[in-house]
C-alpha positions as CSV (number, residue, x, y, z in Angstrom):
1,X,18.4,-38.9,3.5
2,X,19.1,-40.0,0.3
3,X,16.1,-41.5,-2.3
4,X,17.8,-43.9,-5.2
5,X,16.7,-45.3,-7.9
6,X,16.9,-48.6,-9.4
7,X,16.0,-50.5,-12.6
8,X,15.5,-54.0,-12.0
9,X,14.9,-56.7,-14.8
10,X,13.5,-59.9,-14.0
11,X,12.1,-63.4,-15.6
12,X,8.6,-63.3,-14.1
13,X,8.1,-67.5,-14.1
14,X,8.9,-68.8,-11.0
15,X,7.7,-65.3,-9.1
16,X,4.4,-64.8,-7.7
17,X,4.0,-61.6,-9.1
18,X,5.7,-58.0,-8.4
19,X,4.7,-57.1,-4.7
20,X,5.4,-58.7,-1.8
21,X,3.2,-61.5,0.0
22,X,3.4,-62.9,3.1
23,X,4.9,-66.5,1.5
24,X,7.7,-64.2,0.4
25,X,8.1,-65.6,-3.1
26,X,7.7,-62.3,-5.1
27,X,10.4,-60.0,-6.9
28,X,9.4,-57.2,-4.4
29,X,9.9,-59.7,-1.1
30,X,13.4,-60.6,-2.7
31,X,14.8,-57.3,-3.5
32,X,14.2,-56.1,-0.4
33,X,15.4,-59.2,0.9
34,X,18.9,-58.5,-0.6
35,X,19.4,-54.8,-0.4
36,X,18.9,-55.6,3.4
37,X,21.4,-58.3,3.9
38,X,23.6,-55.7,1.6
39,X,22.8,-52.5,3.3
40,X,22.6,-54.4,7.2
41,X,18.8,-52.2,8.0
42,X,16.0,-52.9,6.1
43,X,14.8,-50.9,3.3
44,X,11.7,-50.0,1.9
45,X,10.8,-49.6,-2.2
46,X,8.2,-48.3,-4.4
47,X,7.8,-49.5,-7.5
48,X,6.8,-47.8,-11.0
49,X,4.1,-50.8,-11.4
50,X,3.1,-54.0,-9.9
51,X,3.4,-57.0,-12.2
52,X,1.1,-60.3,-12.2
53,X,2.9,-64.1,-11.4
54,X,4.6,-65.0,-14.5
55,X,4.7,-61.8,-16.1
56,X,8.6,-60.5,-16.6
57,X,10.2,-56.9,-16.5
58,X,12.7,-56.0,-18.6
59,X,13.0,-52.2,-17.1
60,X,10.7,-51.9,-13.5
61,X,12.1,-48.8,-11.9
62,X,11.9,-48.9,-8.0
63,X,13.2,-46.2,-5.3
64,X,13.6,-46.5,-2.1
65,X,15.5,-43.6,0.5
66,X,18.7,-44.4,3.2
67,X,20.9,-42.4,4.9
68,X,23.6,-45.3,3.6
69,X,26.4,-43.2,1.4
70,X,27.4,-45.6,-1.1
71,X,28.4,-45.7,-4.5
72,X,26.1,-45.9,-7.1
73,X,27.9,-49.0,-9.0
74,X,28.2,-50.7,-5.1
75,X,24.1,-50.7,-5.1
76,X,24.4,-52.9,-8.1
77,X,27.0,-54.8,-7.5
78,X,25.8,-55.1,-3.5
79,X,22.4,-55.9,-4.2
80,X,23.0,-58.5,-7.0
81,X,25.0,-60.7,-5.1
82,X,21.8,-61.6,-2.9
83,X,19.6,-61.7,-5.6
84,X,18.8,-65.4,-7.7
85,X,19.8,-65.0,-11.4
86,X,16.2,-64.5,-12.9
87,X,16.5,-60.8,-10.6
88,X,19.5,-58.3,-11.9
89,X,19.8,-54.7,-10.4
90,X,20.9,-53.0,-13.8
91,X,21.7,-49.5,-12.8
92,X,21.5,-47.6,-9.9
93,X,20.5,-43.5,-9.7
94,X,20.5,-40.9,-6.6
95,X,17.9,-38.8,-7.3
96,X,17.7,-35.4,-5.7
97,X,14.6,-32.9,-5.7
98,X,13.8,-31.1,-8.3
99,X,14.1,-27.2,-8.8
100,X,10.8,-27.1,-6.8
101,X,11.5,-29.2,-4.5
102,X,9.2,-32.1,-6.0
103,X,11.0,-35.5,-4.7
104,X,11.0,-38.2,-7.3
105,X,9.0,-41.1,-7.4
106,X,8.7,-44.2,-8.9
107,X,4.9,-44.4,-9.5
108,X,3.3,-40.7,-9.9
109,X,6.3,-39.5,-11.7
110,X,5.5,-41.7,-14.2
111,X,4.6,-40.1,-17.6
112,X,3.7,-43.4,-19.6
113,X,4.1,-47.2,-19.2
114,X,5.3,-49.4,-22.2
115,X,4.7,-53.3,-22.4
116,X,5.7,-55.7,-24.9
117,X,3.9,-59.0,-25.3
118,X,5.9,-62.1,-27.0
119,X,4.1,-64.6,-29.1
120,X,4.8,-67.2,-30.7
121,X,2.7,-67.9,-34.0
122,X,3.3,-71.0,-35.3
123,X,1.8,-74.8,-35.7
124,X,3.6,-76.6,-32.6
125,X,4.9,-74.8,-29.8
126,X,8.4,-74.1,-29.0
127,X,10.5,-75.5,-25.9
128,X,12.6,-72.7,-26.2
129,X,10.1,-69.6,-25.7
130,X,8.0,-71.9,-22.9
131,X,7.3,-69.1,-20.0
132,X,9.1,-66.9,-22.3
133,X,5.9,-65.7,-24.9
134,X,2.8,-66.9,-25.3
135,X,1.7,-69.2,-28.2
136,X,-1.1,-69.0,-31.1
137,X,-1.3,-72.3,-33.5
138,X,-4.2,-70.6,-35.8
139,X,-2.0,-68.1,-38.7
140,X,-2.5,-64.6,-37.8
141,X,-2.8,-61.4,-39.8
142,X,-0.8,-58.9,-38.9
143,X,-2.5,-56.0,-41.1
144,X,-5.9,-57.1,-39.2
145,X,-4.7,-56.6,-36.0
146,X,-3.3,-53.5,-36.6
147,X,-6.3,-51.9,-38.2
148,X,-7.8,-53.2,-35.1
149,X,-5.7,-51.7,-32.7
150,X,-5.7,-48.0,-33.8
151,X,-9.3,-48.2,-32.4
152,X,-7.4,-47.7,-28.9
153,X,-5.7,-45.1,-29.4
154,X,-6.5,-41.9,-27.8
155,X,-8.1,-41.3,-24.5
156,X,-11.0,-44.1,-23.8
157,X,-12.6,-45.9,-21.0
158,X,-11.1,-49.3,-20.9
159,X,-13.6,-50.9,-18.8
160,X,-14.0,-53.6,-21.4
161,X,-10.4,-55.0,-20.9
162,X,-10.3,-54.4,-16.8
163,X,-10.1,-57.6,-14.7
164,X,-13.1,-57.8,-12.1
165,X,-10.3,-57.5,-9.5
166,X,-8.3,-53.7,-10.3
167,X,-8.3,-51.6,-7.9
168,X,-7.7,-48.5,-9.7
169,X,-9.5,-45.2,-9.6
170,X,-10.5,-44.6,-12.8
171,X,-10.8,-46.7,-16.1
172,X,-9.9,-43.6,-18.4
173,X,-6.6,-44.0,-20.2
174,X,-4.5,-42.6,-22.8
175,X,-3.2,-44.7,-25.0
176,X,-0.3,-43.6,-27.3
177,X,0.8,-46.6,-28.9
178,X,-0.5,-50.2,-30.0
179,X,1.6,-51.6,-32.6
180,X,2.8,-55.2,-33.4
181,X,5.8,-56.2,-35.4
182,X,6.4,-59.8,-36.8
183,X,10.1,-61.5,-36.7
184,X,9.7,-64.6,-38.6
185,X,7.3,-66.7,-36.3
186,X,7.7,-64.3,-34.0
187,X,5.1,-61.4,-32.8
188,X,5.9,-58.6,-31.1
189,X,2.6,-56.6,-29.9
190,X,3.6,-53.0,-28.0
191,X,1.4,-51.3,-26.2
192,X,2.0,-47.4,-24.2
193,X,-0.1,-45.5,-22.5
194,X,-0.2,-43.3,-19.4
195,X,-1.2,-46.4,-17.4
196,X,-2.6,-49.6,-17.3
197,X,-5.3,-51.6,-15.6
198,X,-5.6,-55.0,-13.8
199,X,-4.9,-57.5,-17.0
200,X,-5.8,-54.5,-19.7
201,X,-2.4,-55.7,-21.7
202,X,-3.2,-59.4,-21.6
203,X,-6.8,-58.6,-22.3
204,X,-6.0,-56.4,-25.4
205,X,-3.9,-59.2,-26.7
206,X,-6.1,-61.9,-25.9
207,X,-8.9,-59.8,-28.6
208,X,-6.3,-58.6,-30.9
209,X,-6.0,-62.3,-31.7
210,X,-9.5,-63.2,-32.0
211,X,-9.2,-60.4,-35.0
212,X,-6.3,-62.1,-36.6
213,X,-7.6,-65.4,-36.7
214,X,-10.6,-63.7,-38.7
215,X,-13.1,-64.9,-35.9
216,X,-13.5,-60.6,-35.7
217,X,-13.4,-58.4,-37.8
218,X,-11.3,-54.7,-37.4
219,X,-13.9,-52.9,-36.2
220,X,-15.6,-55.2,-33.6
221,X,-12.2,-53.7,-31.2
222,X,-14.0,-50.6,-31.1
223,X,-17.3,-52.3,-30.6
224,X,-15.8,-54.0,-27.6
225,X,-14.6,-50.5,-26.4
226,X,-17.2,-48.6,-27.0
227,X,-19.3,-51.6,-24.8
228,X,-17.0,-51.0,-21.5
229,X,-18.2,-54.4,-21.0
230,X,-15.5,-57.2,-19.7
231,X,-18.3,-60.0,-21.6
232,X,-17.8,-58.3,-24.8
233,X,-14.3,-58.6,-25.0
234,X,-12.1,-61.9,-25.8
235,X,-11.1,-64.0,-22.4
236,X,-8.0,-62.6,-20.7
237,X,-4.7,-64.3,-22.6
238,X,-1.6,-66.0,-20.9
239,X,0.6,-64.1,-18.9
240,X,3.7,-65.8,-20.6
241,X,4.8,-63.1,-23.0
242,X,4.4,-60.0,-21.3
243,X,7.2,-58.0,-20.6
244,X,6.8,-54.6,-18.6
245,X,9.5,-52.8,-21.0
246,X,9.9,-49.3,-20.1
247,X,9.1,-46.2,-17.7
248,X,8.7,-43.0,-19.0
249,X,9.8,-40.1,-17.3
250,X,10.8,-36.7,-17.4
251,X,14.1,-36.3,-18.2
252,X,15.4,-33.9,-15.5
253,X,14.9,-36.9,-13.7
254,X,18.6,-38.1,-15.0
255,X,17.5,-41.8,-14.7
256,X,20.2,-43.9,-16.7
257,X,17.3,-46.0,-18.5
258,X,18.2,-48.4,-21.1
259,X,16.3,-48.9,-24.4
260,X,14.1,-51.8,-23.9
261,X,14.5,-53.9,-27.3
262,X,11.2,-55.5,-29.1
263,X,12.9,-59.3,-28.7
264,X,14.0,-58.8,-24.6
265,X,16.2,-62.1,-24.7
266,X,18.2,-60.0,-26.8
């Protein structure tokens, strides 16, 4: 029994989210879809993290174990050939046991998660970004959200930006990163930390933006933390512009990633 590997990019908009439904219309449902028709027995993945209905993934790492012996490029080159253009096997990985005998996996050997949200800050909205990133009419300041944002980092509760819905065991996080970058009209907010809750990216966003409007100021971010209240913080932003960019992992792992740039059209 073999366990592989994949990294799977994907535009989220016309998906109903990451894992599979019983109408079938997910990324999970058609992956497994096509390694099936490709491999001729159905086969089973995990995936790194599940992703909401129009949020994209420019690196989701999956596994999934056969006794099939194929070559790694032939799981790409297989699999994609079944798959619609807005899903695109990248790279494919065997992964064997480690000196311990730990078997990989795509969820708890996760070290860190990194997302990207896209946004679009300027006056009228663009055509060309539309399901791509999420738009803001009001200037924003940069510097101000920023400031803001090193509030996060560090290990917090993030009850205050948790969906009433998430499932997870506990609302404690590290968070390692939360920086923003602008490209012309362009923003590029990145967040990483070990992992993420139920609409915790999109919630972050939606009050990092309330402080760059100057309806907040700086500090109110670690007022909203500190409140582990949902009612404190800014209402949960559009899914639009969030990109899932990268998996950390450890490197004895050998995965093949790819660097997951700021702009992922690019």
């Amino acid at each position: 029994m073999r366990r592989i590997a994949l990294g799977v990019q994907y535009v989220g908009t016309d998906w109903n989210g990451y894992q599979k439904q019983p109408a079938r219309n997910t990324v999970q449902d058609r992956l497994e879809i096509a390694l099936e028709r490709f491999a001729c027995t159905p086969l089973s993945t995990t995936c790194a993290g599940r992703t909401d209905a129009g949020v994209h993934g420019i690196e989701q790492v999956v596994h999934f174990d056969t006794e099939l012996d194929r070559a790694m490029q032939s799981w790409v080159r297989g699999v994609n050939a079944f798959l619609p253009d807005s899903i695109v096997v990248r790279w494919a990985h065997e992964v064997a046991p480690d000196a311990d005998g730990n078997e990989f996996h795509a969820r708890f050997s996760a070290r860190a998660r990194t997302y990207h949200y896209v946004l679009y800050n300027h006056p009228n909205p663009s055509a060309l970004l539309a399901g791509r990133a999420g738009w803001v009419f009001r200037p924003l300041d940069v510097e101000r959200m920023v400031q803001a944002g090193q509030h996060l980092i560090g290990e917090h509760d993030f009850s205050a930006f948790r969906a009433s819905g998430c499932q997870a065991n506990s609302p404690v996080k590290q968070m390692h990163e939360v920086s923003i970058r602008r490209y012309g009209d362009v923003l590029v907010f990145t967040v990483r930390a070990s992992a993420f809750l139920h609409h915790m990216v999109r919630n972050i966003v939606g009050s990092l933006i309330y402080v760059g409007t100057g309806r907040n100021e700086p500090d109110w971010m670690k007022e909203v933390l500190e409140s582990r209240s949902r009612d404190v913080a800014a209402p949960t932003f559009m899914p639009d512009g969030l990109y899932l960019a990268r998996i950390d992992y450890d490197p004895k792992w050998g995965l093949p990633q790819e660097p997951a740039h700021p702009l992922p059209w690019l």
